[in-house]
Phi, psi and omega in degrees: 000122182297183124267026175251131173328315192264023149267173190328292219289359159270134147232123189169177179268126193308144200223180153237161154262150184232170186308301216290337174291008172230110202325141169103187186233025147285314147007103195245148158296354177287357219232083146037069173253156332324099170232141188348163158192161149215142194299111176271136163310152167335302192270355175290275196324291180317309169303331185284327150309308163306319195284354187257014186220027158032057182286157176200146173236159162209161175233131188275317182231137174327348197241000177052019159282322153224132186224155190247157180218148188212163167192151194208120189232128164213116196280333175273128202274012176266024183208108178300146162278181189239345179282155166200151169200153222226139205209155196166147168266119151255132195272123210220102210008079173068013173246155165267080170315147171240159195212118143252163191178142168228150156225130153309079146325125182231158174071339182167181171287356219258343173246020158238354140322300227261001182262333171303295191283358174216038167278317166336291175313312191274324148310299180334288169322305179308288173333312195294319178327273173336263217297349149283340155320333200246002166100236170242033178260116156296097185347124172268137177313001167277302171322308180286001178249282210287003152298292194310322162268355145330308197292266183344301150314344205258291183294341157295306157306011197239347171317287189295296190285030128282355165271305181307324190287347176307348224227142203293341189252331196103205185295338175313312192263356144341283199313347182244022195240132186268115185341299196284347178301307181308285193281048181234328185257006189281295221263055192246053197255325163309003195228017195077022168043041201253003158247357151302306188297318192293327168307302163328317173295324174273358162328281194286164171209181167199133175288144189247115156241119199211107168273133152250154188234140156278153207282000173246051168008072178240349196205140165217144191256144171230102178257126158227138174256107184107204174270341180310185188211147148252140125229166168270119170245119189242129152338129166244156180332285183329347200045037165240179176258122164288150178224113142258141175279114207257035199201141177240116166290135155270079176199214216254359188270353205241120194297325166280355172275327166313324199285322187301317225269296167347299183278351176293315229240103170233130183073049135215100187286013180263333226276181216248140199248143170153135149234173216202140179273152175043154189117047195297341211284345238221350223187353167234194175290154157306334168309350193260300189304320182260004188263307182270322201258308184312339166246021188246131189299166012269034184073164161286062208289339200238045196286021171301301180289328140340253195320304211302349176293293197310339196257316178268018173292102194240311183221056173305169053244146178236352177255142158287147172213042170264153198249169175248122181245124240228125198246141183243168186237166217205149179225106197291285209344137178295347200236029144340127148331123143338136178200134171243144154273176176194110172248182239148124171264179197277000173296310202292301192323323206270350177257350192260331188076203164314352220237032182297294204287354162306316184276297196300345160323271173313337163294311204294335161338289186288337214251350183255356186264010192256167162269196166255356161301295203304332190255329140322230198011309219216099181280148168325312170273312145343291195302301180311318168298318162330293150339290208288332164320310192143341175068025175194131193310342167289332195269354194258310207296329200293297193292359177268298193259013202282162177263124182220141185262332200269180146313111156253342170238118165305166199296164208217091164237155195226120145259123190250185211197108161287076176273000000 
């Protein structure tokens, strides 16, 4: 689906956009405002919004009191999104684990595809350790943050080190490998490419927001890595809504993460504040960027922006990749408060502003007034994008259809999560 009016698939009447009508921070006032959109009816706009927002559900128990709605939207179709997320049961000697997650692509796709489908797995695993170490004995939830940050971490190092084991010493043994020796072991996508691919992963990085539920739905684990955001909106006595934020962003806006990253690095006032899955360039020696990534085809023709990193790589790792992990306790009882989790990428943060909790207020209002044909029907993360769009088909038709050829909104990914 394009972002341009005048493809087939808008029909409505041409409108204008001004710079300020359009949500978020991509945007410039340089880039030739009013410019076209065209205005959809109400069931137009929705539909075209669901279809432009790769929606997926799961229902966890027969009666779909808890269940997840998921989505991930970038209206302009010449910029593919970099988000991605993921929602899954995992079954653990006959029990059922929930697994939800949203992740932030960064430089491209190819290493948060790939973290998306085997972040599941590698949690998965750790759990089958853990809960056969302990029997019939229930894990205590401390034990279970620290797998979870375990898990995560194990599968970021297995990034880099599964490239270095191509090579028989590691980083050592570069200095004695010759450029084409290196792409001769680099470069096998004619043999199946299956050390191109590994390689490749290390380029690219992404951020991790990764909810776990234990299967008597009494705990919930939150790891995050980056900017994604959870939040808990909980019912209140009042029949109004809490909205707390449960996520700390890691990245140069949250002061205390500047300080840590300062004090691993001291008497270097340059360094690079973020964490992150991949971005290994970012996490070894300079010798990994410039010996391995520099040669894995088609090369680097252009390492200006590289080095200008690379000359101050003094003490890696300098992006993290421990997630901060957050454990909440949850009350399964039927007649519990209503609690939505929301987990976000900094896209959704970048479309609500100041006015998140306002807006996320008023979703939860409306989503508690639906029946339940109405909550099938109308997913949950939908309703929210919605929300966050402006809550009328005109402020949703300005962001589907305006013409632009670049990215006026970053990728939007959302999972909401019925607890």
């Amino acid at each position: 689906m394009g972002g341009s009016p005048e493809c087939s698939c808008y029909t409505g009447p041409t409108s204008f956009a001004s710079f300020g009508d359009i949500p978020g921070n991509l945007c410039s006032p340089t880039d030739d405002w009013p410019r076209p959109f065209r205005n959809l009816n109400h069931d137009a706009a929705w539909d075209h919004l669901a279809a432009a927002s790769n929606l997926h559900s799961v229902k966890f128990d027969p009666t779909g009191r808890w269940r997840a709605d998921a989505l991930n939207f970038q209206p302009c179709a010449e910029t593919p999104s970099q988000d991605r997320y993921a929602i899954q049961q995992i079954h653990i000697q006959g029990r059922v684990w929930t697994l939800s997650a949203v992740f932030d692509g960064h430089l491209g796709s190819h290493t948060v595809e790939h973290v998306a489908h085997h972040m599941p797995i590698i949690v998965r695993e750790h759990l089958e350790l853990i809960t056969r170490k302990h029997g019939d004995r229930v894990v205590p939830p401390p034990l279970i943050a620290d797998m979870f940050s375990m898990a995560i971490r194990a599968f970021d190092d297995a990034i880099a080190n599964d490239v270095l084991e191509l090579f028989p010493d590691g980083l050592s043994s570069l200095s004695r490998l010759s450029d084409l020796q290196i792409q001769g072991v680099l470069d096998d996508q004619l043999s199946g490419g299956q050390n191109y691919t590994k390689a490749r992963l290390c380029l690219y990085g992404t951020t991790a927001l990764v909810a776990l539920v234990d299967p008597d739905h009494q705990n919930l684990w939150l790891a995050n890595l980056g900017d994604c955001q959870g939040l808990m909106v909980s019912e209140t006595d009042q029949k109004s809504w809490n909205v707390e934020v449960l996520t700390q962003f890691h990245n140069g806006e949250n002061p205390l993460e500047v300080q840590r990253v300062m004090n691993e690095h001291p008497g270097e006032p340059e360094c690079i504040v973020d964490s992150r899955l991949g971005d290994t360039p970012f996490k070894q020696p300079p010798e990994f960027t410039r010996r391995i990534l520099y040669n894995l085809y088609p090369g680097q023709h252009d390492t200006s922006p590289w080095e200008e990193f690379l000359m101050r790589n003094h003490t890696p790792p300098y992006v993290s990749s421990t997630p901060e992990v957050t454990h909440y306790p949850l009350d399964p009882s039927p007649r519990a408060p209503r609690k939505y989790l929301i987990l976000c990428s900094d896209g959704f943060t970048d479309i609500c502003g100041t006015n998140q909790r306002a807006i996320v207020d008023q979703w939860a209002r409306a989503a508690a007034r639906s029946n339940s044909r109405e909550l099938d029907e109308k997913s949950l993360a939908l309703r929210l994008l919605w929300q966050a769009l402006g809550n009328d088909p005109t402020s949703v038709s300005r962001v589907l259809t305006l013409n632009m050829d670049s990215p006026w909104l970053d990728d939007v990914s959302i999972v909401v999560q019925c607890l």
